[in-house]
C-alpha positions as CSV (number, residue, x, y, z in Angstrom):
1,X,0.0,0.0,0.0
2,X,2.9,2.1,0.8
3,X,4.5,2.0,-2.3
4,X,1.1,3.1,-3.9
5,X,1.0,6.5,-2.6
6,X,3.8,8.4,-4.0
7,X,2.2,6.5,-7.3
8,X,-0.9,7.8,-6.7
9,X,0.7,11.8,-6.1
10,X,3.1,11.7,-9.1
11,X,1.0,10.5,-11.5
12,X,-1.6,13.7,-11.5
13,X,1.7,16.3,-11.6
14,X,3.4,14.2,-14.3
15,X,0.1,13.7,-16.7
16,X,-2.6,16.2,-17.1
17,X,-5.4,13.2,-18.6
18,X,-4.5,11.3,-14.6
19,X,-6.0,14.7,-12.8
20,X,-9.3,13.1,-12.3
21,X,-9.9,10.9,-9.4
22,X,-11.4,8.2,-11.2
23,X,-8.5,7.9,-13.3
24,X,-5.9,7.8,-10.5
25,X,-8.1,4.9,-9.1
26,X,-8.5,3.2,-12.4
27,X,-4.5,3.4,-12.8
28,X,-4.1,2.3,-9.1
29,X,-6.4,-0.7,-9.6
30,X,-5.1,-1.5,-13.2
31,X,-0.7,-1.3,-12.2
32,X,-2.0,-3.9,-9.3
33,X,-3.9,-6.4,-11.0
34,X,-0.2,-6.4,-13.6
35,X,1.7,-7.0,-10.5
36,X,-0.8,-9.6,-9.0
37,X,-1.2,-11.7,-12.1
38,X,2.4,-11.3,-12.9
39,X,3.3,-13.3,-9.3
40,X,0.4,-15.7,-10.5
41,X,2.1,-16.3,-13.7
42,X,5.5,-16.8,-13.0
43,X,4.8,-18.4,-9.6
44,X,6.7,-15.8,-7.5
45,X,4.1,-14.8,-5.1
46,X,0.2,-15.5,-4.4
47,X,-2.6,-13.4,-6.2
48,X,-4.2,-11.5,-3.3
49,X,-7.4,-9.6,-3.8
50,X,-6.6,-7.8,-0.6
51,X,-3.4,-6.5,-2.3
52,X,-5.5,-5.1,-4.5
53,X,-7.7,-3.2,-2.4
54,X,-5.0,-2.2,0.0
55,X,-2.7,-1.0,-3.4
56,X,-5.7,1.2,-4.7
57,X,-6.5,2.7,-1.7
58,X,-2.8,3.7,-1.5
59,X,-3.3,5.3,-4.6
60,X,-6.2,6.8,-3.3
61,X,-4.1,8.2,-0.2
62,X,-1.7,9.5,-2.8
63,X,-4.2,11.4,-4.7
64,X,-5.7,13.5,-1.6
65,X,-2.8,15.6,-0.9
66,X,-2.5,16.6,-4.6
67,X,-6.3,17.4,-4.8
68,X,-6.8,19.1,-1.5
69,X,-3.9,21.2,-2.7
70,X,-5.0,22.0,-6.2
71,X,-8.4,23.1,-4.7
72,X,-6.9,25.1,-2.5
73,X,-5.4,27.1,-5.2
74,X,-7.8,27.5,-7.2
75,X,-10.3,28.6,-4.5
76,X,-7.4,30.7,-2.9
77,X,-7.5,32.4,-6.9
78,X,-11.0,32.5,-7.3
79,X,-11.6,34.3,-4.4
80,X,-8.9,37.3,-4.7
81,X,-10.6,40.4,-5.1
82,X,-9.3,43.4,-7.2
């Protein structure tokens, strides 16, 4: 899960289509069902579906900072008077 979060704050600063929430969780979900089937595959791990929840919520945890800061600024800009 930890590994998720800085996945989950990058991926909004490095790609503009990734600012939406639903997209950071669709990413989140997507990069943890690779890594769970690849462990399936090769026989390196075990597929968890608790991985996956705990990884996408880590992306979820990620996201917050960069979306509570974001709306900060913008409401911070919208609300300067001149």
């Amino acid at each position: 899960m930890i590994a998720f979060v800085p996945f989950g704050m990058t991926l909004p600063l490095l790609l503009k289509r990734f600012r939406s929430f639903k997209k950071v969780v669709l990413a989140s979900l997507c990069l943890s069902l690779t890594f769970e089937l690849t462990q399936l595959l090769f026989n390196f791990g075990s597929f968890d579906v608790d991985d996956l929840t705990l990884n996408t919520f880590g992306g979820i945890l990620g996201y917050t900072p960069f979306h509570t800061l974001t709306s900060y600024k913008y409401h911070k800009k919208k609300s300067k008077v001149y």
